[in-house]
N, C-alpha and C positions, 0 to 999 in steps of 0.2 A: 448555616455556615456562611461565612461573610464571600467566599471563593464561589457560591453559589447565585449570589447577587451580580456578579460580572462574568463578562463575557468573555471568554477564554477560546484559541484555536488551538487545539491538542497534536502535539506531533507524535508518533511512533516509528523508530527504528530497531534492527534488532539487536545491532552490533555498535560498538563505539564507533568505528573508524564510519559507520555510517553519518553519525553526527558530529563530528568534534569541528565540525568545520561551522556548521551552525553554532555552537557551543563559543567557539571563540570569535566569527565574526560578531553575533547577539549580544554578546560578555553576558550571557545566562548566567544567574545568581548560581551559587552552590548549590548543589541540588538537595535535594529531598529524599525520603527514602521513605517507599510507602509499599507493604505487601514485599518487601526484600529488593524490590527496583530502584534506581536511581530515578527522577525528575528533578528537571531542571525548568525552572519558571522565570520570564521574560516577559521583554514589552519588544512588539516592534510597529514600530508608526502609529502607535498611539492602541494597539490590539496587546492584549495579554496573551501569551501562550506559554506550554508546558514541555516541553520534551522528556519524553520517557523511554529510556535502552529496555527494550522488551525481552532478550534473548531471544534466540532462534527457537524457529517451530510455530505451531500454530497453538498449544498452549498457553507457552509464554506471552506469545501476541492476544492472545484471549485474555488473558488473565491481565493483563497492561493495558488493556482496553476499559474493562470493567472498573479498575481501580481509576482509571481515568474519567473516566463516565461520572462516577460514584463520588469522586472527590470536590472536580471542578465541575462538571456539564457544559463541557465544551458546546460550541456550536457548531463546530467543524472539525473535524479530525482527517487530519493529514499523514498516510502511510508512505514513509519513503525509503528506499538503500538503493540495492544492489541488486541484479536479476541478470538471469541469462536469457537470450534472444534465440528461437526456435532459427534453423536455417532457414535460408531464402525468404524472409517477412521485411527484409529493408531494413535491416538494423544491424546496423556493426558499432564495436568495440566503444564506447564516449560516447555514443547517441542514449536519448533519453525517451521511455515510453512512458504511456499515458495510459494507466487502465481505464477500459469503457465499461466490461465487467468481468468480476472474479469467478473462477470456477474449481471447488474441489477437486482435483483430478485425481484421487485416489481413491473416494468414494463412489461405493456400488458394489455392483456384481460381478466377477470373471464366470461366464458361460464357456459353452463347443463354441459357440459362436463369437464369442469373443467378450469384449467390456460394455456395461450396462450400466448407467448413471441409476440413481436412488429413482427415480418415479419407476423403476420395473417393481420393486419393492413394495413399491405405496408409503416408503417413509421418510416425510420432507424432517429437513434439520430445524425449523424452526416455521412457528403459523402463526400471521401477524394479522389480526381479524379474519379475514375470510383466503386470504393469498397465504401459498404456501411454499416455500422455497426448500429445493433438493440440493443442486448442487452447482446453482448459482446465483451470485449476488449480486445486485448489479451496484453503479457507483451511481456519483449524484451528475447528472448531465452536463448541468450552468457551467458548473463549477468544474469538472472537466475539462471542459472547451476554455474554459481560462487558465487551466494550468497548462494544456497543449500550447496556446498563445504564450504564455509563462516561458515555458520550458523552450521554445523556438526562440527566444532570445537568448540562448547559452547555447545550444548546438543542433544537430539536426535531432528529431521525435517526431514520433509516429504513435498515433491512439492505438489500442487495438485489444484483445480478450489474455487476462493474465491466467495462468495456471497455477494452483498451490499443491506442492507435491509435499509428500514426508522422504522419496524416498529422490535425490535429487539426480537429474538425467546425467549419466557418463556414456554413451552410445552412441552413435549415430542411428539405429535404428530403432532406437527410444524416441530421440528426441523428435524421429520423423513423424513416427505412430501419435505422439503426443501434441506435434503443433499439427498433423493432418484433421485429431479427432477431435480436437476443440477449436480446431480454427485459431490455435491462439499466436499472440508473437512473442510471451514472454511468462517466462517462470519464475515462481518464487517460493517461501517456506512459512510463509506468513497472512499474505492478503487476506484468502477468502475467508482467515476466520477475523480478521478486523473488520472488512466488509460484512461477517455474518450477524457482530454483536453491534455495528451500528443500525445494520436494519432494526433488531430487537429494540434498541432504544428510541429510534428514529434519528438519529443525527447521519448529517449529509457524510459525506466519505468521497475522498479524493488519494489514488494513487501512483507516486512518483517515481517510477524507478532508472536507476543508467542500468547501462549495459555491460558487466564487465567482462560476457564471454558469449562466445557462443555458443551454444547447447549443441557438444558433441560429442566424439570421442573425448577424453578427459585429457586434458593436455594443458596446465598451470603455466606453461610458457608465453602462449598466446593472449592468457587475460589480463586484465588492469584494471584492480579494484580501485585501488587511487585512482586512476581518472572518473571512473565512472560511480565513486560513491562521493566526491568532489561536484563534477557538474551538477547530479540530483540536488545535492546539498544548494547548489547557485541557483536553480531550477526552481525548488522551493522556495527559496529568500525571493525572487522574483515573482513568484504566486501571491507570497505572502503583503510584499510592500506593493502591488497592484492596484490602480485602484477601482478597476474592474471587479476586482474580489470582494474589495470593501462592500462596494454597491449590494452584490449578489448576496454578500451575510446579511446587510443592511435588509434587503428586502424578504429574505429568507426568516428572520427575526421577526419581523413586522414593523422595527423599526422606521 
């Protein structure tokens, strides 16, 4: 395939309001429809990229992965929306995080004693030569620390460990147990299984989220998906036309 001779950065979001903002700053061609998804294919600064609305869940993002993989072979794939912010981790409402690494947080055991990630088990989710990964994925470093630099030119963010849950936190004592047990500052419905299918392939993995709430008692008053599926989107566009970034695909490629 001639899409397999160039070099493509892959985007995934899950929802539209995630992207439309990429969508019409880029002026992305009509999209595509590949596997029942929409992608949407573009140039920016001179790089080809794909945008692809994944639906929610870890599925859907699996499955938008794969076909993305599959069609282009991106050399970067970039997961961005919307996430809620664990309490007290430095992050409110329009700030933007930076996953450093993705964690299952629904996967394992419930004991007396409480929850038990996959290695109580013995059963990793995926064995890449000799390394075996349970229930975390990690991202790609470089390229992290450039979209943190990215992302700080739109608002305040903060790096830190994301969560992907099926079942999404409405508690305050969920969400305490959940950002105490992972250490983490930020959940979502999606990451660890995009993080999990680019380990499989080996392409780098980078992701983006705003903030649109906080992870608590459930209260639709207090949040703002527009602002924070808005800035990600700004956040992104600033990753993307970097020319830090360029460098790090450049050398990453062998180029």
């Amino acid at each position: 395939m001639n899409s397999r001779k160039r070099r493509f950065v892959g985007l995934i979001s899950s929802v539209p309001v995630e992207g439309e903002f990429l969508v019409q700053s880029l002026r992305l061609a009509p999209k595509r429809v590949l596997g029942n998804l929409p992608f949407y294919p573009g140039r920016v600064r001179g790089k080809e990229i794909v945008l692809s609305i994944s639906g929610i869940g870890k599925t859907n993002a699996a499955h938008a992965t794969a076909l993305l993989v599959q069609t282009y072979s991106p050399s970067l794939i970039i997961n961005f929306g919307i996430g809620g912010a664990y309490p007290g981790k430095g992050l409110k409402v329009g700030d933007i995080a930076v996953a450093t690494k993705e964690i299952y947080a629904d996967e394992g055991v419930q004991l007396k004693d409480g929850y038990h990630p996959l290695e109580l088990l013995g059963l990793p989710l995926l064995k890449v030569r000799r390394k075996r990964f349970f229930n975390q994925f990690p991202l790609d470093r470089q390229l992290t620390r450039a979209a943190l630099r990215s992302a700080r030119n739109v608002a305040d963010a903060k790096p830190g460990t994301f969560t992907t849950v099926s079942l999404c936190t409405g508690t305050n004592k969920r969400a305490k147990e959940l950002g105490e047990r992972f250490d983490a500052v930020c959940e979502n419905m999606e990451g660890a299984a995009i993080a999990h299918l680019c380990c499989l392939y080996g392409i780098p993995c980078v992701e983006i989220r705003g903030i649109s709430n906080i992870v608590e008692g459930r209260n639709l008053s207090k949040w703002d998906i527009g602002l924070a599926a808005e800035n990600c989107q700004k956040a992104v566009l600033e990753f993307l036309t970097s020319r830090e970034t360029e460098d790090l695909l450049a050398g990453k490629s062998g180029a």
